[in-house]
LOGUFI-921339 format. One record per atom (N, C-alpha, C): x, y, z. Coordinates in steps of 0.001 Angstrom, whole numbers, padded with zeros to 6 digits, always signed. Example, Ala and Ser with C-alpha at 12.3 -4.5 7.8 and 13.67 -1.06 7.14 Angstrom:
+013190-005690+007800 +012300-004500+007800 +013200-003300+007800 +012850-002250+007080 +013670-001060+007140 +012900+000030+007870 
END
This chain:
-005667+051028+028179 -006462+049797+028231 -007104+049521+026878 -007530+050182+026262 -007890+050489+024798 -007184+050174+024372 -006370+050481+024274 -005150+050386+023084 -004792+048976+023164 -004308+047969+024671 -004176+046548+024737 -005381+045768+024343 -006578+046194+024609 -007822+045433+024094 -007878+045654+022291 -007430+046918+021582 -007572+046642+020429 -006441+046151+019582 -005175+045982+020738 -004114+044832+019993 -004357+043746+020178 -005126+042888+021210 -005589+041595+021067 -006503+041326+020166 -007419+042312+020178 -008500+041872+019184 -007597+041702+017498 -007003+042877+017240 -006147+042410+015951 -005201+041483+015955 -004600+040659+017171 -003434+039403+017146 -004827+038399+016504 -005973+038577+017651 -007005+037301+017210 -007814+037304+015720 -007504+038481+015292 -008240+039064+013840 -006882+037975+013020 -005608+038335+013176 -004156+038352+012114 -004151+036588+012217 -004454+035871+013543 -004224+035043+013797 -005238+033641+013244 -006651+034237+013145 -007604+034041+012341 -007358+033640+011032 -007068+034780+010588 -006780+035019+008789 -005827+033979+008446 -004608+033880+009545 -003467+033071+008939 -004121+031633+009234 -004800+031372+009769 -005478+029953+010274 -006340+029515+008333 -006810+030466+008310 -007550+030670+007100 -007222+030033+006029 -005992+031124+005744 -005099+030829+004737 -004690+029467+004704 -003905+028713+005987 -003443+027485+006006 -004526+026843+005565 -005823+026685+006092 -006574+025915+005665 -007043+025961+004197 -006714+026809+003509 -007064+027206+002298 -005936+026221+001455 -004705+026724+002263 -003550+025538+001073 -003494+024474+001413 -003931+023876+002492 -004207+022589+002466 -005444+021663+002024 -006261+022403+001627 -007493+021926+000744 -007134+022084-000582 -005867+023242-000900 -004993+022951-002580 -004504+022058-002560 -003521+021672-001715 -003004+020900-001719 -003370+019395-001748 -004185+019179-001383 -005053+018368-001267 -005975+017679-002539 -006463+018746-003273 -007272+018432-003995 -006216+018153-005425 -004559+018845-005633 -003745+018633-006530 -003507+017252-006200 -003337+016627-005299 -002917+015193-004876 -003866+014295-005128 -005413+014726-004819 -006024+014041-005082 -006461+013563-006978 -006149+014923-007253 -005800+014702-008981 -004755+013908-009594 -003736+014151-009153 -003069+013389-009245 -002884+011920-009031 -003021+011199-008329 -004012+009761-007640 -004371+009199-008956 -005548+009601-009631 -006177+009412-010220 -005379+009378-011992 -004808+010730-012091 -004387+011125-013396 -003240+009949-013466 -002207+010242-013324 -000992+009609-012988 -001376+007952-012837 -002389+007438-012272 -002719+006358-012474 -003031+005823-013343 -004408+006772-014394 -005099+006153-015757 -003960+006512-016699 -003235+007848-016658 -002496+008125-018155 -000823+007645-017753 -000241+007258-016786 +000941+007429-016526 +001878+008533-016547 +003294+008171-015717 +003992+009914-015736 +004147+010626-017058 +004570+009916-018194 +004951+010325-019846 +003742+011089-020255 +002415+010066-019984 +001166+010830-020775 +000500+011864-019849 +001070+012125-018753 +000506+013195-017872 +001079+014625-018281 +000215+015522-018788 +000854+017115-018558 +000621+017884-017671 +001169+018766-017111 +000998+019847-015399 -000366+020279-016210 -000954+020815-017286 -001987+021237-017674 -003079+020174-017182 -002913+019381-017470 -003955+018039-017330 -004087+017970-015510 -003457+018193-015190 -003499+018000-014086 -004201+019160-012655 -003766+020805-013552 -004322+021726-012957 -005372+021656-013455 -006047+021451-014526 -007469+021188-015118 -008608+020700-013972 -008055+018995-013816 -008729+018040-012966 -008760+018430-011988 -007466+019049-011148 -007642+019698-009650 -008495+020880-009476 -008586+021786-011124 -009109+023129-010829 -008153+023966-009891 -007089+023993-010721 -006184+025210-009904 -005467+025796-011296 -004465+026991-010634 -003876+027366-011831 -002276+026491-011870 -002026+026710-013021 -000502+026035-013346 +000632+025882-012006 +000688+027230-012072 +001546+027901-010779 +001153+027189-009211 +000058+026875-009185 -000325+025914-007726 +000667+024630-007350 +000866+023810-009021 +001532+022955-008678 +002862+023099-008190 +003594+024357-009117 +005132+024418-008657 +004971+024637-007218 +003950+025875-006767 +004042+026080-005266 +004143+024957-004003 +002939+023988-004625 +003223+022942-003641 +003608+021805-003331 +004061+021608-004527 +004929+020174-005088 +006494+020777-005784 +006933+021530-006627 +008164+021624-007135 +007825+021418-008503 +007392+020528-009016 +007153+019887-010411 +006431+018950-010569 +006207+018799-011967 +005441+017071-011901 +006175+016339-011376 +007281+015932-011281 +007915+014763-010723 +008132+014498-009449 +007984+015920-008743 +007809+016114-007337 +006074+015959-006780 +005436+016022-007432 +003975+015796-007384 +003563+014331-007562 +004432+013558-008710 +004281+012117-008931 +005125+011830-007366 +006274+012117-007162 +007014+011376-006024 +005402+011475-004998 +004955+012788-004391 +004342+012686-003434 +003066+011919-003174 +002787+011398-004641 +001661+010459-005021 +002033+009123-004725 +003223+008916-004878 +003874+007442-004295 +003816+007587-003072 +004388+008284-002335 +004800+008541-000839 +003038+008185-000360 +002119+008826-000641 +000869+008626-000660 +000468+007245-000296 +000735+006784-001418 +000191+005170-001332 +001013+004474-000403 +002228+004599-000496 +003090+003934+000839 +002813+004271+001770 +002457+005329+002168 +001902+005819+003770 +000448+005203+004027 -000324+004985+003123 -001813+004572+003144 -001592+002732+003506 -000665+001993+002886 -000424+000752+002863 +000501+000666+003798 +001272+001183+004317 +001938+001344+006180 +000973+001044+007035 -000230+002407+006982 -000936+002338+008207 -001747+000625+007905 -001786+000236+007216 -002945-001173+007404 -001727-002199+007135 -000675-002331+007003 +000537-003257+006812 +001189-003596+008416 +001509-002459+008841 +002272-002316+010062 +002154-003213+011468 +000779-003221+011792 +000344-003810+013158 +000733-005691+012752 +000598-005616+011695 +000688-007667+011260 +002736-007594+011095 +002913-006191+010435 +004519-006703+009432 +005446-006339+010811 +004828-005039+012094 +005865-005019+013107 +005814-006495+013979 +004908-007106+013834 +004586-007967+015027 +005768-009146+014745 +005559-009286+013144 +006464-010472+012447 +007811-010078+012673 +008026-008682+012564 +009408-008499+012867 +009937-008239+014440 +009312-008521+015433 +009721-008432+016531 +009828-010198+016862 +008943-011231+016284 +009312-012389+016563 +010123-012790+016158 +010498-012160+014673 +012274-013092+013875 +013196-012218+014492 +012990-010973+015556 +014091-010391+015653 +014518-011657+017144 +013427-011763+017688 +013499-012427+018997 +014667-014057+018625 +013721-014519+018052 +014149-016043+017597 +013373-016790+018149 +013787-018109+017788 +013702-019450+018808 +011959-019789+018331 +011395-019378+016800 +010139-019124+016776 +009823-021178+016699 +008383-021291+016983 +008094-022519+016872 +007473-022848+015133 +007592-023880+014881 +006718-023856+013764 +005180-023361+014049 +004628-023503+014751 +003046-023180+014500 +003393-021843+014894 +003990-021248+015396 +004330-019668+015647 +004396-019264+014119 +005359-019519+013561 +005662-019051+012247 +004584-019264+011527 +004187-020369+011497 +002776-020446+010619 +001651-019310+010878 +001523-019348+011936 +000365-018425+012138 +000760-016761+012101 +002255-016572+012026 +002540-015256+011600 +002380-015067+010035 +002919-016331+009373 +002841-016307+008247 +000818-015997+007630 -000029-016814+007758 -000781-016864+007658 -001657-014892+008341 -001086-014406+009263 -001326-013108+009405 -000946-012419+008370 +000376-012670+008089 +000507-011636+006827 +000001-011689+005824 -000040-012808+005245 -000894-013567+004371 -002213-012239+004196 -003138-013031+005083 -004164-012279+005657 -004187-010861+005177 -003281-009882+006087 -003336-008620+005675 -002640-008136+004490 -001894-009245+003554 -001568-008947+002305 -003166-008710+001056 -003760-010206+001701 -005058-010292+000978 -006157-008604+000789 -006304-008612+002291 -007446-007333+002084 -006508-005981+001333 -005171-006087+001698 -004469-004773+000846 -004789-004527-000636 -004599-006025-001517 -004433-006077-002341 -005594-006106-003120 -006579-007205-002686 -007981-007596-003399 -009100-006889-003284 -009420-006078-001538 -010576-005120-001307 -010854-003901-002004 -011917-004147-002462 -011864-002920-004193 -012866-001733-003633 -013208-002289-001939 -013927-000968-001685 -012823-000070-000864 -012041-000519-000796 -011169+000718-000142 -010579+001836-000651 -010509+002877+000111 -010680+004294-000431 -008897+004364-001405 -009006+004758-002506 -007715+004956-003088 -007015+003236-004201 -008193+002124-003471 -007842+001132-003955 -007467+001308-005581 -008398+001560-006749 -008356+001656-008005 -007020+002413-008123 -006755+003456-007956 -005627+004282-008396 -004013+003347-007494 -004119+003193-006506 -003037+002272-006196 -002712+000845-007089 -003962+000338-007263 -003673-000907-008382 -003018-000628-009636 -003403+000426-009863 -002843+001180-011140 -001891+001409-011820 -001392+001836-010294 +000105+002315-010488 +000376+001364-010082 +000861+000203-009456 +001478-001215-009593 +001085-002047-011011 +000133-001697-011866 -000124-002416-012636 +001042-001835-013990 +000851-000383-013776 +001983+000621-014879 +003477+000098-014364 +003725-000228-013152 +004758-000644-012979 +005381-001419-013365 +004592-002969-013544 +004807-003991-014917 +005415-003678-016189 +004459-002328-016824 +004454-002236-018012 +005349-001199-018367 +005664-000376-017338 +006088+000877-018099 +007381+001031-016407 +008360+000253-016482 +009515-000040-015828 +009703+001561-015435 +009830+002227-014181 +010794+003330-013772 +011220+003513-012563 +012294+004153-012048 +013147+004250-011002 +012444+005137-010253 +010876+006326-010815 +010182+006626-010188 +009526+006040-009034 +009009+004604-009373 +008397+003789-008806 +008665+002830-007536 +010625+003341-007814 +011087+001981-006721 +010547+002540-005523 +010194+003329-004663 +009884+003367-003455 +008486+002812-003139 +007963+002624-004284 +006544+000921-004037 +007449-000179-003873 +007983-000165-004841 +008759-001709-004827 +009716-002243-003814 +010335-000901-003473 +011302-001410-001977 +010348-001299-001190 +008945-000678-000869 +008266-000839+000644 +007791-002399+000419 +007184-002427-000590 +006545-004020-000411 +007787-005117-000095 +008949-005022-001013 +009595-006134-000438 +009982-006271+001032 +010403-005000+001354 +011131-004681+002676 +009789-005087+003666 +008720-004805+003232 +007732-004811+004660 +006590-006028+004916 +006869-006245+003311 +006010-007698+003158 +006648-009129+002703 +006962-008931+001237 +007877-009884+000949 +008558-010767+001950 +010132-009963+001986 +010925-010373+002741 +010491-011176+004204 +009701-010151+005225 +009628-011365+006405 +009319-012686+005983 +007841-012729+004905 +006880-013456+005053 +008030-015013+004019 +009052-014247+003531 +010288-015456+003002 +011335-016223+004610 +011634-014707+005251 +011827-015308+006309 +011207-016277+007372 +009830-016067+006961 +008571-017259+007952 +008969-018475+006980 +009163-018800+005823 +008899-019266+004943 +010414-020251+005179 +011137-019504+005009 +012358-020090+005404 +012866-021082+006395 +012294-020494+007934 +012030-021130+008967 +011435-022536+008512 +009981-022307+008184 +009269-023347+007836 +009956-024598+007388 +010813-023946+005859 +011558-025209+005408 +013105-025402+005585 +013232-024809+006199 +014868-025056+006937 +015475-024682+005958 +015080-023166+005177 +016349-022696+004431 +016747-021665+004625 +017774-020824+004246 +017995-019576+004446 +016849-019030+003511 +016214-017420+004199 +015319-016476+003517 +015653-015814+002332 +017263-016019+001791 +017494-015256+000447 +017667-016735-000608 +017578-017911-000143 +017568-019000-000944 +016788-019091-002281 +017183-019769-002999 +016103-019539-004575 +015011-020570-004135 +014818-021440-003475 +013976-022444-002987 +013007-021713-001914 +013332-021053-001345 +012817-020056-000596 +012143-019370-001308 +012652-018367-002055 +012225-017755-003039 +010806-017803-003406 +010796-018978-004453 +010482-019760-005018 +008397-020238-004321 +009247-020642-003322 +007870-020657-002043 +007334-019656-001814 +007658-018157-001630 +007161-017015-000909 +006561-016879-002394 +006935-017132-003552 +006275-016137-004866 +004953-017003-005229 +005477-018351-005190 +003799-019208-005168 +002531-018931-003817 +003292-018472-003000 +002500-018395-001816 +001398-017135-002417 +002676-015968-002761 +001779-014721-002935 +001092-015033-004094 +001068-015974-004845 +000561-015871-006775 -001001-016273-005999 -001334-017208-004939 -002374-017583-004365 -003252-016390-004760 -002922-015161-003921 -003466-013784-003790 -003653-013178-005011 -002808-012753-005716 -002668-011868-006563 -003496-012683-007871 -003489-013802-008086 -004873-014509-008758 -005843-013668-009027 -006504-013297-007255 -007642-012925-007784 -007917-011358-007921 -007356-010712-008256 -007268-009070-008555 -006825-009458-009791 -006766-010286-010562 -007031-009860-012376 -008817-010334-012507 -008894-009513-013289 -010201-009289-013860 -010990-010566-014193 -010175-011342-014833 -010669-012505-015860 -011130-013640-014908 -010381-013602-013265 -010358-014306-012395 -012117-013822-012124 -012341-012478-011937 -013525-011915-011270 -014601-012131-012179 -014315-012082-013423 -015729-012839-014565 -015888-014054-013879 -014844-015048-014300 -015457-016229-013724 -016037-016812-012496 -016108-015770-011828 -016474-015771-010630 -017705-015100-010297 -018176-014869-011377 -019024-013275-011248 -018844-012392-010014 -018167-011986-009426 -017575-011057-008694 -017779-009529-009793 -018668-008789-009078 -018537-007407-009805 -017690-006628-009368 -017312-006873-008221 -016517-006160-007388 -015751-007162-006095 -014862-006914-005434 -014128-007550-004367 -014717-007040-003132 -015504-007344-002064 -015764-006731-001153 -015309-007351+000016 -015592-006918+001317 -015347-007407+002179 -015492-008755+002748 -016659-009282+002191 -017006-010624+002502 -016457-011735+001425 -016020-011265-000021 -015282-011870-000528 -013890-011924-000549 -013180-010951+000513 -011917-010987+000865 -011301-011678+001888 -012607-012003+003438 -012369-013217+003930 -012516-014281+003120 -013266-014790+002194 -013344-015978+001602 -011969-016298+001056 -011565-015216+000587 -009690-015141-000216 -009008-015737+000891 -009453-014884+001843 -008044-015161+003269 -008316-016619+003552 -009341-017279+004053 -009537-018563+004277 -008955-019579+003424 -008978-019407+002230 -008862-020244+001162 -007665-020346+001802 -006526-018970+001551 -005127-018928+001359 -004521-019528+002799 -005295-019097+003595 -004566-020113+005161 -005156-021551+005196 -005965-022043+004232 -006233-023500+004490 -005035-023982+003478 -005016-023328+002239 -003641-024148+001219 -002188-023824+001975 -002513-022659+002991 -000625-022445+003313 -000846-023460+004408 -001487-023742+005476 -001507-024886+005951 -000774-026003+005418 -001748-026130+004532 -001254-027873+003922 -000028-027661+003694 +000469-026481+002740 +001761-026424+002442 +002687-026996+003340 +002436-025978+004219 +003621-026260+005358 +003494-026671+006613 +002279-027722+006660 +002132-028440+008354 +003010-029446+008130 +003801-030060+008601 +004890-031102+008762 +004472-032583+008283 +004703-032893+007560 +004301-034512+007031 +004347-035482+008383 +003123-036322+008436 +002987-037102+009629 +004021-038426+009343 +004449-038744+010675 +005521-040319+010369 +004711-041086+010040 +004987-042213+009115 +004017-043352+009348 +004334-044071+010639 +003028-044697+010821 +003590-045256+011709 +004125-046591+011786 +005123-047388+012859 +005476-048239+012853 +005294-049592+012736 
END
């Protein structure tokens, strides 16, 4: 009886420790990612060194190979990052849109008001400067401009694939064209320029905006569903 009471007590001792441990590499892990976020954002992949990086995290060199592979496996998981963070607040507006164009038969004010949802949850993604990770995600879309890499396409294919694209397909509907049309096009990129306006800086001086907050991100959204309105509510007949 002894002997079974002091092998449980050591399964719950062994079982402990290994609980431990996990929690130990996932607070490394964790805190390398969270360095990364940040690094990889202000200096880019070229000006980033694994030194610079175990520095900021406070780990040793060797942490990173363990839990990433390399820098480039550490940059990938920093993307994957931001795409998973912009999923969870994308999804509930971008599945909804895609279950109505999968359906068909949408009405115009249907489409409008899907359109105008996405709209919507494009706005707070992009402009809300209190959200957690916001600065370092802008970042790296902003390096993306400037400093072109094949690192990066898995931002660039989630946004088109999950935002873009439907909100061309609403767009399309709207004006009776096909969604890969250059006229189409054309519409979805003025639609989004609405948004993306106001996340440059120069926009936020003149505005005195010190920051984008929540109450100035409905004001964004309103604006942008009163001009997509006009855009695309149907010209009245005259009458006879």
């Amino acid at each position: 009886m002894q002997s079974h009471a002091h092998h449980r007590q050591a399964d719950r001792r062994g079982g402990a420790a290994r609980h431990a441990r996990r929690a130990r590499g996932d607070d490394t892990r964790q805190r390398i990612l969270a360095a990364a976020l940040d690094v990889f954002a202000a200096e880019g992949y070229e000006g980033t060194t694994t030194r610079r990086l175990a520095d900021v995290a406070a780990v040793n060199l060797p942490a990173i190979q363990y839990y990433f592979g390399s820098k480039e496996g550490l940059y990938r998981a920093a993307i994957a990052h931001h795409v998973a963070t912009m999923e969870s607040r994308v999804a509930p507006a971008a599945d909804k849109v895609s279950l109505a164009l999968a359906a068909g038969n949408l009405s115009r004010r249907q489409a409008l008001t899907l359109l105008c949802l996405m709209l919507d949850t494009f706005a707070a993604l992009v402009a809300d400067q209190t959200f957690p990770d916001w600065k370092s995600r802008a970042m790296f879309f902003a390096r993306a401009e400037i400093e072109p890499s094949a690192k990066l396409d898995p931002l660039h294919e989630w946004a088109e694939r999950r935002i873009f694209r439907p909100c061309a397909s609403l767009i399309g509907h709207l004006i009776g064209r096909p969604a890969d049309e250059e006229a189409t096009l054309l519409h979805t990129l003025t639609v989004f320029g609405q948004i993306l306006m106001f996340c440059n800086h120069k926009a936020q001086h003149i505005l005195g905006w010190p920051e984008i907050d929540g109450t100035r991100v409905r004001a964004i959204q309103t604006l942008v569903r009163e001009h997509t309105q006009a855009i695309f509510r149907p010209a009245r007949r005259p009458r006879p």
